[in-house]
Backbone as CSV, one residue per row, in Angstrom:
resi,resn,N_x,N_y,N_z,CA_x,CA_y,CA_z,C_x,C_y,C_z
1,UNK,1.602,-53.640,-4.386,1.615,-52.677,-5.472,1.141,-51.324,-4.943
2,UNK,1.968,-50.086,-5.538,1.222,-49.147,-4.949,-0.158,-48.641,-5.922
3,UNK,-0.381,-47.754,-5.312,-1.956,-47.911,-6.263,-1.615,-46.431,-6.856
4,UNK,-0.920,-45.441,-6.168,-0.457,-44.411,-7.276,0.836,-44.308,-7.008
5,UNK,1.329,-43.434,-8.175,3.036,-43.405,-8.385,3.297,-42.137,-8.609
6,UNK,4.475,-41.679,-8.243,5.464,-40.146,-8.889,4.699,-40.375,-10.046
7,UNK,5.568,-41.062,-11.196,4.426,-40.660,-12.031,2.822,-40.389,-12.286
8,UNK,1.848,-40.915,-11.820,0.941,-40.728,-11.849,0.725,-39.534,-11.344
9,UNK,1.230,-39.283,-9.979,0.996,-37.637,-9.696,1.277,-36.888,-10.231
10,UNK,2.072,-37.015,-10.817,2.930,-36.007,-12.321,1.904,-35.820,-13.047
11,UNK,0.943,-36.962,-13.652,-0.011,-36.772,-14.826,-0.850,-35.812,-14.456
12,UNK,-1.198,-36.374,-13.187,-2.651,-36.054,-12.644,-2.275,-34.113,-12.495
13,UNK,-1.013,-34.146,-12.040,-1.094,-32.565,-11.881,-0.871,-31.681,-13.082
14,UNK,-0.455,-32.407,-14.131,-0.117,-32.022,-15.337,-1.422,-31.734,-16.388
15,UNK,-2.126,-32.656,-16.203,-3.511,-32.199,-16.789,-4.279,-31.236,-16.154
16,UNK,-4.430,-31.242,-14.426,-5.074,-30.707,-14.003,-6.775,-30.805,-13.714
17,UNK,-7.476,-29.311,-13.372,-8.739,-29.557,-13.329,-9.781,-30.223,-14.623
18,UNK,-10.026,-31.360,-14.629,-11.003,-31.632,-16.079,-12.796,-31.511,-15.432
19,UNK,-13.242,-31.336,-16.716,-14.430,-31.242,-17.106,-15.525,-32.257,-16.957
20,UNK,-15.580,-33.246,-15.951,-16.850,-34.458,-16.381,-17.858,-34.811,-17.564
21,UNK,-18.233,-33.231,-17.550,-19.515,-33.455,-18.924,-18.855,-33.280,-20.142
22,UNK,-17.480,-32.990,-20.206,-16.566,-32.827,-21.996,-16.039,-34.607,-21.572
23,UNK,-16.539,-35.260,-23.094,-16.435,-36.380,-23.207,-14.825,-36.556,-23.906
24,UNK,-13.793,-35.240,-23.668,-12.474,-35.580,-24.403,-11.969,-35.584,-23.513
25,UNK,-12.321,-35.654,-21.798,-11.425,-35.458,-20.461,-10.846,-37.121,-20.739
26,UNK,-9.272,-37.181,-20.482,-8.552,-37.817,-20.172,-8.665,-38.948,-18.647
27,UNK,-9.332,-40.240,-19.085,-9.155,-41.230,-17.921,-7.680,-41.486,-17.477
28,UNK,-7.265,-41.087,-16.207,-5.622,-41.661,-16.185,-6.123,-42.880,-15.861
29,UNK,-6.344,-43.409,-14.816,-6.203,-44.198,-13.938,-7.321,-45.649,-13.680
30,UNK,-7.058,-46.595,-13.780,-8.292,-47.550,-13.494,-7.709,-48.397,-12.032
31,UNK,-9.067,-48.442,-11.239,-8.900,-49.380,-9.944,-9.713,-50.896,-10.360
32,UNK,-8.960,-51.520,-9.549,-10.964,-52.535,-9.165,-10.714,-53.262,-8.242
33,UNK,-11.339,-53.720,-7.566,-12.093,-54.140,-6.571,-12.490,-55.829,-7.028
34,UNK,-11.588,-56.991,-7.259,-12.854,-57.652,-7.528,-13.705,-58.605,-7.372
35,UNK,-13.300,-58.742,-6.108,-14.213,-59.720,-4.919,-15.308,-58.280,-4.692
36,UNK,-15.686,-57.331,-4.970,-16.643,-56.263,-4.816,-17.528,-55.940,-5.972
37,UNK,-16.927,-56.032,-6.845,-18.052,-55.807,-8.248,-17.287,-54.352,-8.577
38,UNK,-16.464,-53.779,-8.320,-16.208,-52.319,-8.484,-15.340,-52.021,-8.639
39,UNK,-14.911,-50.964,-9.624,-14.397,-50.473,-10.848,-13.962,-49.195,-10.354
40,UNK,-13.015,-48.125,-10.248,-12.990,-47.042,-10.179,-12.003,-46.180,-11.234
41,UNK,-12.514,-45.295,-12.074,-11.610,-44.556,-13.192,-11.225,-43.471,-13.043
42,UNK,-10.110,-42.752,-12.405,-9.967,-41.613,-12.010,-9.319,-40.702,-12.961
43,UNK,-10.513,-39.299,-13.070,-9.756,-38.093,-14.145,-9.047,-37.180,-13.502
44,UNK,-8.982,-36.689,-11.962,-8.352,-35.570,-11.397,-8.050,-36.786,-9.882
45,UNK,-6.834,-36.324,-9.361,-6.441,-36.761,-8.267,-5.255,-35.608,-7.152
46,UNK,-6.347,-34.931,-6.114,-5.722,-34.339,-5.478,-4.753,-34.447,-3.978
47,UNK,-3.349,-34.460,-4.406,-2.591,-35.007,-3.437,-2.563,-34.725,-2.095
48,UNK,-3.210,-33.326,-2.136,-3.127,-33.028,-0.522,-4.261,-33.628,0.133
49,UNK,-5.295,-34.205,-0.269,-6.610,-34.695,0.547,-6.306,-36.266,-0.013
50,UNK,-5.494,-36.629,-0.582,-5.516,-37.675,-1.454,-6.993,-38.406,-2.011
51,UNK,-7.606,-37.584,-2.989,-8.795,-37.554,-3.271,-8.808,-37.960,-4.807
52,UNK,-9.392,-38.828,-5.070,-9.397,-38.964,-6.874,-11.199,-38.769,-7.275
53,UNK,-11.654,-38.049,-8.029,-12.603,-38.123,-8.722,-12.616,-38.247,-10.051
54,UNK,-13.946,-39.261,-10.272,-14.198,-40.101,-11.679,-15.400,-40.663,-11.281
55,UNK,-15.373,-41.579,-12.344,-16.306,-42.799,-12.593,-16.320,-44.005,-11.389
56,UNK,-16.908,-44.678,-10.412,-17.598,-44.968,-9.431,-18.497,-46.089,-10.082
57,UNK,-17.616,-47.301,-10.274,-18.943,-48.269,-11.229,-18.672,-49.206,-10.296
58,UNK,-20.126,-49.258,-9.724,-20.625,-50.222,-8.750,-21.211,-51.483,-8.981
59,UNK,-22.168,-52.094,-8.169,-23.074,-53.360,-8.639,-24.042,-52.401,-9.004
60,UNK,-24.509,-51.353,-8.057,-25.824,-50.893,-8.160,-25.975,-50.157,-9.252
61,UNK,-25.093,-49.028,-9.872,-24.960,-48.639,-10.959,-23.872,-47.616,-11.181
62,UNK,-22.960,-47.079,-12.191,-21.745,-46.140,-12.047,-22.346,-44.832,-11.958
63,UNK,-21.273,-43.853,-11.139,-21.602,-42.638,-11.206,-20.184,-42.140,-10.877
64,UNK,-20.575,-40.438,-11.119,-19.288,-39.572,-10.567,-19.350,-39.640,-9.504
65,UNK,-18.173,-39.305,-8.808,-18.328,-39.377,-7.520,-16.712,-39.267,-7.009
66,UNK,-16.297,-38.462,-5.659,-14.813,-38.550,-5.415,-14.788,-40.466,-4.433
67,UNK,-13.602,-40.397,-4.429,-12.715,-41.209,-3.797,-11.399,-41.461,-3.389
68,UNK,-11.418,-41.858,-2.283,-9.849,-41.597,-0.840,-8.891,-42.582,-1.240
69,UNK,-8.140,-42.417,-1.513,-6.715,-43.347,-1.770,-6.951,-43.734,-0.211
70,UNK,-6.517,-43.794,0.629,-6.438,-44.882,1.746,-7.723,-45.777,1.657
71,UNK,-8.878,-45.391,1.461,-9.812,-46.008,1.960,-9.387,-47.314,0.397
72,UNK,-9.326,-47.221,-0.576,-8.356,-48.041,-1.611,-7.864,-48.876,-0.981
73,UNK,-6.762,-48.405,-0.420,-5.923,-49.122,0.156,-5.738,-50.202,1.017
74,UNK,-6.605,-49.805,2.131,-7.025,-50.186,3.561,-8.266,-51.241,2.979
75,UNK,-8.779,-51.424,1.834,-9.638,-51.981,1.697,-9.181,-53.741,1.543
76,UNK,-9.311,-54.679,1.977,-9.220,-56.261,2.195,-10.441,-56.951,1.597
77,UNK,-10.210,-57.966,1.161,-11.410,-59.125,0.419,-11.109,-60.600,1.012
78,UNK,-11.352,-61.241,0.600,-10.970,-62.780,0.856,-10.226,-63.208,0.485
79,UNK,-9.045,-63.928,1.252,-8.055,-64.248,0.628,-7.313,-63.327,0.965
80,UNK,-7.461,-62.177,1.336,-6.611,-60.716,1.452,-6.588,-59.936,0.065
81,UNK,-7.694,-60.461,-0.644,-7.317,-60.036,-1.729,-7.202,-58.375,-1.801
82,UNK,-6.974,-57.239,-2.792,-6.719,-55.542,-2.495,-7.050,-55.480,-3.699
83,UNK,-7.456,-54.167,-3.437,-7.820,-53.354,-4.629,-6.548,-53.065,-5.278
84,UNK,-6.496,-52.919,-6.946,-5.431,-53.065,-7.827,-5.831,-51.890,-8.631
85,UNK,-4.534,-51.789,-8.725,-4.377,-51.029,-10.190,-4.067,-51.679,-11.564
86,UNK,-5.037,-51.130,-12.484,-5.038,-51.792,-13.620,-3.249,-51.056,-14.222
87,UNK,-2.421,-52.118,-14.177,-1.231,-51.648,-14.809,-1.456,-52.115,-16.298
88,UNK,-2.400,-52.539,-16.813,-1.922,-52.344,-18.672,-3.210,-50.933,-19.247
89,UNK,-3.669,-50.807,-17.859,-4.428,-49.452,-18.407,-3.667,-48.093,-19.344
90,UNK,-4.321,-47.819,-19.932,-3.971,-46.974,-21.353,-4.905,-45.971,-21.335
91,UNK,-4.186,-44.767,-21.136,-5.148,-43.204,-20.971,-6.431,-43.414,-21.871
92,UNK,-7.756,-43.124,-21.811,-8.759,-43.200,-22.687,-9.396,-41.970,-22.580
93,UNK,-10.696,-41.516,-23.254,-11.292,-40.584,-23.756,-12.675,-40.809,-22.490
94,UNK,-13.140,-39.686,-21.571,-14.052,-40.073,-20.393,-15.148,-40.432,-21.239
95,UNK,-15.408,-40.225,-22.830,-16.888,-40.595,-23.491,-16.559,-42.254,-23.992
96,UNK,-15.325,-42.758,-24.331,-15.053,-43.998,-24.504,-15.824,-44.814,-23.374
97,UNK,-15.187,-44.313,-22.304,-15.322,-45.386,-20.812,-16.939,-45.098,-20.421
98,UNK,-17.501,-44.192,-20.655,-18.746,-44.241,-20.125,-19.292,-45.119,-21.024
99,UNK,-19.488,-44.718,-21.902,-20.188,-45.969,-23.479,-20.028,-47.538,-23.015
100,UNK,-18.222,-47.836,-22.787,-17.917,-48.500,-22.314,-18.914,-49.169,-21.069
101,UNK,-18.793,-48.439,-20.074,-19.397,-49.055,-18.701,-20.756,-49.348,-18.849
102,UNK,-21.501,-47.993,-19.222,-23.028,-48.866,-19.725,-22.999,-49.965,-20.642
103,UNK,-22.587,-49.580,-21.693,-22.640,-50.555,-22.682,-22.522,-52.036,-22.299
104,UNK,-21.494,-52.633,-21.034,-21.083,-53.193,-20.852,-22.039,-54.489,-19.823
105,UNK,-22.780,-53.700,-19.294,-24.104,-54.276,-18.549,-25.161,-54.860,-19.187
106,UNK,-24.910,-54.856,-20.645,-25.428,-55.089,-21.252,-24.580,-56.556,-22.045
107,UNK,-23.863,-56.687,-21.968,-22.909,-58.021,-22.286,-22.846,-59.059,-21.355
108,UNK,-22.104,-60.211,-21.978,-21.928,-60.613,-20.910,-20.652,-61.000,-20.143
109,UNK,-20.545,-61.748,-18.925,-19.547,-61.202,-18.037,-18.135,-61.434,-18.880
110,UNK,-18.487,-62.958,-19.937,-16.772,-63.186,-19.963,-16.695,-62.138,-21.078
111,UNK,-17.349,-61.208,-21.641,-16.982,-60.603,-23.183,-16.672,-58.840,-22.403
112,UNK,-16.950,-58.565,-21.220,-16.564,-57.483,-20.422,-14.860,-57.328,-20.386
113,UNK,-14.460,-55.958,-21.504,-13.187,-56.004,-20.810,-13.097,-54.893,-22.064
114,UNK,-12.071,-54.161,-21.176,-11.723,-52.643,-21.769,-10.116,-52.178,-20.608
């Protein structure tokens, strides 16, 4: 699977630069990881560095933070398992998904899902 698409670059350049701290910035994109514990939600993705910054939800705890499409990519688990793209992901609101992600540490594992 690829992990971004024409379209997606389309979005990503179509929205443009967003805001982190305005809770109406547009999530395109969800990764995960999940032989890793980790989650990645990307609001801006720049093609020439192939760089996505967002949300960064770890074991240890989520934060902003950028991240490398290859290093995505190039990334292997057991089994061979790869980092994925959430394909039934559905654009959300960046104050949804944060609520979301904390909120969520607070549940438990099988009731986790957004």
């Amino acid at each position: 699977m690829n992990l971004i698409t024409p379209q997606l670059i389309a979005r990503f350049n179509s929205i443009g630069h967003q805001d982190a701290s305005n809770h109406n910035t547009i999530v395109v994109c969800k990764f995960v990881a999940p032989w890793l514990g980790f989650t990645w939600y990307a609001i801006e993705y720049n093609p020439s560095t192939q760089t996505f910054f967002g949300i960064v939800d770890s074991p240890q705890a989520p934060q902003f933070d950028y991240f490398y499409l290859p290093a995505l990519e190039s990334a292997v688990g057991p089994g061979d398992q790869t980092v994925i793209r959430d394909i039934t992901w559905e654009e959300k609101p960046l104050g949804d998904v944060i609520c979301w992600v904390f909120d969520s540490r607070l549940l438990p594992k099988e009731r986790r899902t957004i």
